[in-house]
N, C-alpha and C positions, 0 to 999 in steps of 0.2 A: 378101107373106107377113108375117105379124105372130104374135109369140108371145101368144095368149089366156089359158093358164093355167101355170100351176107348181106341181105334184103331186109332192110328197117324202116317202120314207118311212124309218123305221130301222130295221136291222138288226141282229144281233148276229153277227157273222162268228166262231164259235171254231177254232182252231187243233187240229189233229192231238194237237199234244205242245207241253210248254211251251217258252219260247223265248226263249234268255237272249243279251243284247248286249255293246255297250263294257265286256267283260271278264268281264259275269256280272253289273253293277251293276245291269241291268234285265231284268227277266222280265216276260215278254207269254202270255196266255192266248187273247184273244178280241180283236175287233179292233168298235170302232163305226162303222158304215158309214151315209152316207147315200147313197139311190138318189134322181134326180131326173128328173123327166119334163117337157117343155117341150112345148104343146098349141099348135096354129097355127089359123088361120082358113083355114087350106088341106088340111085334114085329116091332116097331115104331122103325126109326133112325134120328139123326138129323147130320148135315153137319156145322162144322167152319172151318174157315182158321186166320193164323197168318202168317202176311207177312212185317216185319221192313221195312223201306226202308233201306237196309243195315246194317252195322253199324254202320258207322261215323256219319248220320243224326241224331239220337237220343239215349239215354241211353235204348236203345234195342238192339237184334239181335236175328238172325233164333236160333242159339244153344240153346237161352234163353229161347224161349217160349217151346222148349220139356223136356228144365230140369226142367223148373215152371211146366208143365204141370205133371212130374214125381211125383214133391213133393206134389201135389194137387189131385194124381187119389185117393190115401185109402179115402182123404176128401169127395170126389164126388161121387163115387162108392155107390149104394141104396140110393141116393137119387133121389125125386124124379123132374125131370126136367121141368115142368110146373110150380113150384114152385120159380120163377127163383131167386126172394132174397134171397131163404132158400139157394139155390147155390155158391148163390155172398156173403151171409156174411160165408159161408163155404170155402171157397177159400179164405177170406180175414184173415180170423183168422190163418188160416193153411199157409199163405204167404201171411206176408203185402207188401205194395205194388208190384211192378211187373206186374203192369196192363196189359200190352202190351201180357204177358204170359196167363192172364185170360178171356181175348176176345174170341180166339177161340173157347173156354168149353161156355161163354156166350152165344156167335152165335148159337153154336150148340141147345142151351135148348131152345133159341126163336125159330128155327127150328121146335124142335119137339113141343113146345105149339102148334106152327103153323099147323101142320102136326093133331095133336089130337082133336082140337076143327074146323078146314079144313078151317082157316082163312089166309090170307098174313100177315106176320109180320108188314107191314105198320096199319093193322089193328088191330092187337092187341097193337100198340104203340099208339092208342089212334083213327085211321080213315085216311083212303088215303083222298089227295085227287087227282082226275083222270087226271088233266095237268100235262106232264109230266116237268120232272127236267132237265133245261143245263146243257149239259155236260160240264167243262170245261177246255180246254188242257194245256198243260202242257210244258212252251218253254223255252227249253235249255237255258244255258246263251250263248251268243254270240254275233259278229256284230250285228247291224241295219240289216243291211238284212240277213244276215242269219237268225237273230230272224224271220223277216217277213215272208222270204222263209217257216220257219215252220209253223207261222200261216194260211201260203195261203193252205199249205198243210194240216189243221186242217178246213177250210174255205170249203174245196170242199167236206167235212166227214158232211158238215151241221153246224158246231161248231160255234159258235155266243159269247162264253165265252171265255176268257183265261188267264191261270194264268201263265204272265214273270216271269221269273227267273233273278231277277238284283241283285246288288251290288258286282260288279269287283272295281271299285272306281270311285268316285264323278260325276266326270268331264264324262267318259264314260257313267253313269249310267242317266247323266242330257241328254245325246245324243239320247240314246238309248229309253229313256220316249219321249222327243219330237218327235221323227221320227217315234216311231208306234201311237201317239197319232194323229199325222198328218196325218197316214196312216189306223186310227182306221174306220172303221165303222160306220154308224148312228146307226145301230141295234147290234152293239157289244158291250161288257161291258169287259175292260182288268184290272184285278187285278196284280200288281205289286208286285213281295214277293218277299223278302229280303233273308229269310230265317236267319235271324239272323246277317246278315252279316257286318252292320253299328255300327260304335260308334256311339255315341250321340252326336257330331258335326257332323258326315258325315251324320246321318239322318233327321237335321235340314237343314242342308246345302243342301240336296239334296230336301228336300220336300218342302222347303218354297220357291225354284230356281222355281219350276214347278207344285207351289200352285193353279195360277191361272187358271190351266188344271183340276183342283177336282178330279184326282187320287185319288183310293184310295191305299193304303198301305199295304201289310202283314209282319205282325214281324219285324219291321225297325232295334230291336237290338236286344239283346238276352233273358232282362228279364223285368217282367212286371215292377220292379223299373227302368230299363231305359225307359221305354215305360212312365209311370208314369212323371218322369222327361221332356221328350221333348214333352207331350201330349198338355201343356200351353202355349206351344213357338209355334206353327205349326195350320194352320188352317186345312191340309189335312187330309181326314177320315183315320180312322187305323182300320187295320183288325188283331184278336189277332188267332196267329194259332199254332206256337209250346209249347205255355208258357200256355195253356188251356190244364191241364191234370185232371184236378179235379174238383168236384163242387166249393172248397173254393177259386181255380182259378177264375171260374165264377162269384162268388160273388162277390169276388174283383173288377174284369172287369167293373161290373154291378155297385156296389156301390163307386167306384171310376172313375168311365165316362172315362174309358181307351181307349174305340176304340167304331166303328160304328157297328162293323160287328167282328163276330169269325166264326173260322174253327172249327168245330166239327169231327177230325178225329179217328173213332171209336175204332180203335187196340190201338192208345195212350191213350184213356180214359178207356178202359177195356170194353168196349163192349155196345151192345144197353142196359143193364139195367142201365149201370151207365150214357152213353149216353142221353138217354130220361131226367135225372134231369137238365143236362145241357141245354139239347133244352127248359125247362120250364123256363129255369130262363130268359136265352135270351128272350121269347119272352117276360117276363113278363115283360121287361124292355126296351122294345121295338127296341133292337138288334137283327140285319139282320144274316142271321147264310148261310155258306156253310155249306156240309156233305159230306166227305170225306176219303174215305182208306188211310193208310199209302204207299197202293201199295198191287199187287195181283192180282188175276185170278180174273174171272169172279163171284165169288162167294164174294170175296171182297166187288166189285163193286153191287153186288146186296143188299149186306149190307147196303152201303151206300143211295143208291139208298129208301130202304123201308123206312128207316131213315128220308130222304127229303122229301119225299112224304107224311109222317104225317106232314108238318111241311106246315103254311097257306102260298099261293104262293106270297102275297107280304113282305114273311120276309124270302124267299125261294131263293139264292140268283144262286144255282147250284151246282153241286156236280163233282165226276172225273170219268174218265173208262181208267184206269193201262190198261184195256185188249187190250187196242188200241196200245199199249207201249211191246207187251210182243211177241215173234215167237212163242210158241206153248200155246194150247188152251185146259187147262184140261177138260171144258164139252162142245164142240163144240154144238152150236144150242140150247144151254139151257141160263136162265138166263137172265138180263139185259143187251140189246143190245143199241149200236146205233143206234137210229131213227130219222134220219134229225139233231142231235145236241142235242135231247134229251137221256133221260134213262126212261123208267117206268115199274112198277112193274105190273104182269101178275096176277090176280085172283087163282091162285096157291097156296096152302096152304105152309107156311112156306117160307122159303128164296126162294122155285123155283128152284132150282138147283143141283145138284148132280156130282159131279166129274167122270169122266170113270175110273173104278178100274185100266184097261187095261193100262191107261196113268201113273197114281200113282205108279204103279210098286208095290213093297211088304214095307209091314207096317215095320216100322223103331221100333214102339212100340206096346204090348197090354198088357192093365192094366183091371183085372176083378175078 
């Protein structure tokens, strides 16, 4: 089997309501999405998506992953997609790093394995297992109740997990932790992210204020040496989610006892191949792991989704669904859905999912 063509299109994904982060410093509206399509001489195709959340969030954006994807098709093009490291170290040579760029081409090749040998990608990453994964939402920064107002409204979708959105500053953010913690659920689990937003006295000050609550934490500041530095002063768990791009992030993580729990979000690691090393290391070390999209269709979300689902349920902590976040719905009725708060993957060979050409509109590119 050989990949023939690479068919890419752009989308414009907008959001429900707007949607503000690391304290309220970034507002998001609409999300640039690239869809990609990989063509075989076997008449097999497989389906990625590349979806930044913006570009202020991360050293990504929508432009970026069609001009990686530009300089990487002569690399791609005859090889063959089952194959999936012959892929990734082909894309790595031809454009070092740019991960964020080479998820989508990765997606796609689990795809077609998936589609070729008529397995779910959960199973070719190593075995599902069949309870499915919480979902878990995604709350604005905001008031106390406002934040709640959204969780109630994530509460009635089934949702049992959630991931706030704090650090506006100190003193609001010690408000905002006590009053949903008082307001939390016995069967809820709320994860706190920062999203980078604290120094390293505002995240000692705020974590040791609301230690006795056993919060856990995402990204208190911006790099694993801050994280590093206030890890010994704080007794609260920390959850490592922007600063985890790589395996040698991992190891770090891992052999310097940095946090409890990481976010594994797939489009900032480069995809389920490079994905999967990272989920090895966590477990080996017996760190709890999310699995998460940067943001995206339902195709994203099923990414994530297959990802969690090889992954054993006590170190399986939940994963996101963007789709719930987004007005239109590129493959209505297909893919991982909401089921009472969960996601799980369908017996379905490969990711499960397919985009309406209808919705995509006409391809932005073809490389063959």
């Amino acid at each position: 089997m050989k990949i023939t063509r690479i068919t890419v299109w752009k989308k414009d994904l907008a959001l429900t309501k707007p949607y503000w982060l690391s304290g309220g410093r970034l507002k998001f509206e609409r999300l640039d999405a690239t869809f990609v399509r990989l063509d075989t001489d076997e008449g097999l195709s497989g389906w990625g998506e590349g979806t930044p959340w913006g570009h202020t969030y991360l050293p990504a954006h929508g432009p970026g992953v069609r001009a990686g994807i530009e300089t990487m098709a002569h690399a791609v093009l005859g090889l063959d997609p089952r194959k999936v490291e012959h892929v990734e170290r082909a894309m790595d040579i031809c454009l070092p790093g740019h991960l964020y760029a080479k998820a989508p081409i990765d997606l796609a090749c689990w795809d077609l394995m998936g589609k070729a040998y008529r397995l779910p990608i959960a199973d070719l990453l190593g075995g599902r297992y069949e309870d499915g994964t919480p979902i878990a939402s995604s709350i604005s920064t905001g008031t106390p109740d406002e934040m709640l107002a959204l969780i109630d409204e994530y509460r009635a979708m089934g949702y049992r997990v959630h991931s706030v959105k704090v650090g506006a500053d100190i003193a609001a953010d010690i408000e905002r932790i006590r009053f949903l913690e008082q307001n939390r659920k016995a069967d809820e689990r709320i994860l706190y992210d920062v999203n980078r937003a604290w120094t390293r006295r505002e995240a000692i000050t705020v974590m040791n204020a609301v230690a006795e609550l056993g919060i856990t934490v995402e990204q208190p500041c911006e790099t694993l040496d801050d994280i590093a530095a206030i890890r010994p002063i704080t007794p609260s768990p920390i959850s490592v989610d922007e600063r985890l791009e790589t395996l040698q992030d991992m190891a770090r993580i891992a052999r310097d006892g940095l946090a409890e729990v990481v976010n594994i979000k797939l489009n900032r690691v480069g995809g389920p191949t490079k994905a999967r090393r990272i989920r090895d290391m966590a477990l080996a070390h017996g760190i709890q792991v999310y699995v998460m999209a940067t943001g995206g269709s339902v195709l994203a979300d099923s990414e994530a989704a297959h990802l969690a689902q090889s992954i054993p349920t006590e170190s399986r902590l939940g994963t996101w669904a963007c789709q719930d976040m987004l007005i239109e719905d590129v493959a209505p009725g297909q893919g991982t859905r909401n089921e009472n708060g969960d996601l799980r993957v369908s017996d379905a060979p490969g990711l499960g999912v397919e985009p309406d050409l209808d919705l995509l509109g006409e391809p932005t590119a073809i490389y063959q």
